[in-house]
C-alpha positions, 0 to 999 in steps of 0.5 A: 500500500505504501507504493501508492503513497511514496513512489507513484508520480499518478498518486502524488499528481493527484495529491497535489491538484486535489491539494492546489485546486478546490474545483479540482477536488470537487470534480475529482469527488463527483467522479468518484461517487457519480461513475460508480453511480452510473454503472451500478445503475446500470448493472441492476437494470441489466440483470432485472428481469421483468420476465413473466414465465419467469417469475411464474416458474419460480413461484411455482418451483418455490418451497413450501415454507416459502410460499406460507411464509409470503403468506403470512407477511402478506397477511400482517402488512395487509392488518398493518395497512389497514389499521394505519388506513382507519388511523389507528394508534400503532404505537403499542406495536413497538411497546409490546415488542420492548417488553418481549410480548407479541401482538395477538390477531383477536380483536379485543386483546391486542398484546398477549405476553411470550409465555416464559421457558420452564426454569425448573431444572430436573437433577438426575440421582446418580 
């Protein structure tokens, strides 16, 4: 690593202009963030694929975990989006999450506690 720094006449110009000119800097900057910028862009809209066959073979090659799991959280943001549609306060989520607790789906009892391991240790007679 220290070749960059002590011998290479590339890195010891740049240094310098970067040093001598504040246009310079901040259009050596710009280049740095924007060309990567541009070819992750560009890398993403390549290897997207809005391909319907596609898509369906793997959904329908997909595993059964899987499939119940997008289920289940299609289910939850679809409860979520409509308490926040009605307004709802969604505050005690995150205070039931706190206390380790977790939100049960009957109306009227919103937040039902995790019940607790047994802690009763059972010795052997040896």
């Amino acid at each position: 690593m220290s070749f960059l720094y002590e011998k290479s006449d590339t890195w010891r110009w740049l240094v310098r202009k970067t040093r001598d000119s504040r246009s310079f800097f901040f259009t050596f900057a710009t280049v740095c963030g924007v060309i990567p910028g541009i070819i992750g862009y560009g890398v993403m809209q390549a290897t997207n694929s809005t391909n319907p066959e596609l898509e369906a073979r793997l959904r329908k090659s997909a595993r059964p975990e899987t499939v119940m799991m997008g289920k289940v959280n299609q289910e939850r943001l679809a409860e979520y989006l409509g308490e926040l549609k009605q307004k709802q306060d969604t505050n005690d989520r995150y205070v039931a999450a706190l206390r380790g607790e977790t939100l049960t789906r009957k109306p009227y009892q919103r937040i039902q506690p995790v019940p607790k391991p047994n802690d009763t240790v059972t010795t052997k007679p040896q």
